[in-house]
N, C-alpha and C positions, 0 to 999 in steps of 0.2 A: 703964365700961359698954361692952359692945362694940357695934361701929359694923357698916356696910358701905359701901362705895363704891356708889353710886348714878349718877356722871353721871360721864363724861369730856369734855373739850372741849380740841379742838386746832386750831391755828392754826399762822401763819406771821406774822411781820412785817420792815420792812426799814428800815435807816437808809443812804438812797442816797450821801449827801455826807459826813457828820461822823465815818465812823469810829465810830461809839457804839454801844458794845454795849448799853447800858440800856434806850436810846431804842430799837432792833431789838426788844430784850427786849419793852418797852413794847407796841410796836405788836403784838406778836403775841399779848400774853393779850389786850388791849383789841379786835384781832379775835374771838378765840376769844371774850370775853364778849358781842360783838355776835350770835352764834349760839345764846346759852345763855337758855334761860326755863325757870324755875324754879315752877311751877304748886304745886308739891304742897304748898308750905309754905302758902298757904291753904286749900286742897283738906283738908289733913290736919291742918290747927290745930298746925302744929309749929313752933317759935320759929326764926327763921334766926339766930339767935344760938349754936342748938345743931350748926352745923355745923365742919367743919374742914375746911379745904382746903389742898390743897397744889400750888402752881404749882412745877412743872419746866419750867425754860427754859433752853437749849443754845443758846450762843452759842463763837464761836471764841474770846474771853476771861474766862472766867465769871468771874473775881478781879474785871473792872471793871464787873461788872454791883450797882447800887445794890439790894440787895433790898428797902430799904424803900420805894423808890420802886414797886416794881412789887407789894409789900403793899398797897400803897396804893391800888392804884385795884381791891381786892375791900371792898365797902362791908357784909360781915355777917361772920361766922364770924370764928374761928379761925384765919390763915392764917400758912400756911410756905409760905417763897420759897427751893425749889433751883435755884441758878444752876450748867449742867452744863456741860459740853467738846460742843462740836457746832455747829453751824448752818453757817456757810458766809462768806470773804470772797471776793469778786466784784470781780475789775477791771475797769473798765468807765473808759474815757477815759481814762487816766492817775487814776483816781480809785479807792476801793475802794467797795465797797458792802458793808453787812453784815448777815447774813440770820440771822434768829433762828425756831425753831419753839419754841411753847409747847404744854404739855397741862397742864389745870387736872381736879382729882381732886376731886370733894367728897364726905365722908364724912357721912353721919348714924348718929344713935346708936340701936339698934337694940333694942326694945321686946321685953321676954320672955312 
């Protein structure tokens, strides 16, 4: 069935102390969801089950980004986790810091 993208939602998150790209990852869709409401699915009687979404998140080691872990905190749909090349490490006190941007894409299926 063909779809359309419907909503984008982008963010930033940071893991100040541990080096972790996941947790960076983390905190940046779990921003980006603290901005997202999602009205239509009762507005329009459409099942949030029928959606798919796909999280893109850019971190400076996307190999050690857990993708299920950041599946994990989209509680409907369909979702794919791309962990890309990007975001940012930051030295800060002899210490790094590691900065992740996320954008969350959600598709619906698109009625003829």
């Amino acid at each position: 069935m063909p779809e359309q993208r419907l909503i984008i939602e982008m963010a930033q998150g940071v893991d100040l102390h541990g080096r972790d790209d996941t947790k960076a990852a983390k905190r940046a869709v779990e921003q980006a969801l603290q901005g997202a409401s999602l009205p239509i699915f009762g507005t329009l009687g459409v099942d949030r089950e029928t959606m798919r979404i796909v999280v893109h998140v850019a971190v400076p080691r996307p190999e050690a980004v857990d993708v299920d872990v950041i599946a994990g905190l989209l509680p409907y749909g369909a979702v794919e986790v791309v962990a890309e090349q990007g975001g940012l490490d930051v030295p800060v006190a002899g210490d790094v810091a590691v900065m992740a941007v996320a954008a969350i894409e959600v598709f619906l299926p698109v009625r003829g």
